[in-house]
C-alpha positions as CSV (number, residue, x, y, z in Angstrom):
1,X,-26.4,-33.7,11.1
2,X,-22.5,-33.9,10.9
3,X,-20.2,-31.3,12.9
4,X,-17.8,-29.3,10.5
5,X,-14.9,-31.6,11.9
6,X,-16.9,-34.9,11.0
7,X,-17.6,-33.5,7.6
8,X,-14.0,-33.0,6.7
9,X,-13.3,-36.4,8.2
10,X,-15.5,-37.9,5.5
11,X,-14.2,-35.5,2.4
12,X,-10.5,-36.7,3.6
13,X,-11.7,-40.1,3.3
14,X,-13.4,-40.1,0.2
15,X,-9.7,-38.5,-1.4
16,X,-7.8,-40.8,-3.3
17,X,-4.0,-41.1,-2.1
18,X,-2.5,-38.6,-5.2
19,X,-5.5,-36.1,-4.3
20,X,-4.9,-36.3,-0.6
21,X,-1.1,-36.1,-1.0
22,X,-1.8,-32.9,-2.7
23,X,-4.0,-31.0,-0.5
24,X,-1.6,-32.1,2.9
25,X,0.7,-28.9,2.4
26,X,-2.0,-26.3,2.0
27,X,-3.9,-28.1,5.3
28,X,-0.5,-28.1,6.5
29,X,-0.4,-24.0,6.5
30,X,-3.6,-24.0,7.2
31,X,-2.9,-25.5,10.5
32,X,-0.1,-23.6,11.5
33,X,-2.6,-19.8,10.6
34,X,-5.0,-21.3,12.9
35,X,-2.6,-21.8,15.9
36,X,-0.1,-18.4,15.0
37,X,-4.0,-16.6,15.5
38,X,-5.0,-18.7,18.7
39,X,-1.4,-17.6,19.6
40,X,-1.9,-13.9,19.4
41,X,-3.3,-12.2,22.7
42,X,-6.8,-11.0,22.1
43,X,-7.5,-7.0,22.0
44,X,-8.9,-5.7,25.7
45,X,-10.8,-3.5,24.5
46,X,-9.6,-0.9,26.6
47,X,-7.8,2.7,24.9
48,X,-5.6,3.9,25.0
49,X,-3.5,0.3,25.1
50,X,-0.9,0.2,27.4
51,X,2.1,1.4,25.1
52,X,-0.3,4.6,23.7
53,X,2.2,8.1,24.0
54,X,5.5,6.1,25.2
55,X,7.9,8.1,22.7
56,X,8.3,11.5,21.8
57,X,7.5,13.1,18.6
58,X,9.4,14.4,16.3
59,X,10.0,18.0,15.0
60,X,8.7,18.9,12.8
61,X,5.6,17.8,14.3
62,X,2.7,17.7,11.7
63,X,0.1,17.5,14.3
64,X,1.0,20.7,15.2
65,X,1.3,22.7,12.3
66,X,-1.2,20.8,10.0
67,X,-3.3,24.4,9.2
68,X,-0.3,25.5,7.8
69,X,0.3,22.7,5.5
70,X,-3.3,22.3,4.6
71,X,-3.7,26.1,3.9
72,X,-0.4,26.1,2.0
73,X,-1.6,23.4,-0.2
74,X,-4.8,24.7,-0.9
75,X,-6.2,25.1,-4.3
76,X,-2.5,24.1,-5.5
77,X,-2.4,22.7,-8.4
78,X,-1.8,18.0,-7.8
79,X,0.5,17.8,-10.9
């Protein structure tokens, strides 16, 4: 049984030059996808993260007067 990396190996291989010359600029991006997201720091798992409630709201703020809004717009007509 082949690992996934020996596998491509032998599809690379089998390419004829045209074909090969082809597919190098999507392998190409490919590459550089797989390092940007080995590059990105994995979630912690922890919340709130670290920069949760660092700036203020503004007014007005809908958080605190969404009853208002909602009961204003109910049974309003969408159009």
């Amino acid at each position: 049984m082949r690992t996934p990396k020996e596998e491509l190996h032998a599809l690379i291989d089998s390419l004829s030059d045209s074909a090969a010359a082809d597919l190098l600029p999507e392998l190409r991006l490919l590459k550089l996808q797989a390092e940007a997201g080995a590059e990105r720091p994995q979630p912690s798992g922890a919340w709130p993260p670290a920069w949760f409630g660092s700036i203020e709201g503004s007014r007005p703020d809908l958080s605190e007067n969404h009853e208002d809004i909602l009961q204003a717009e109910l049974g309003r007509n969408s159009r």
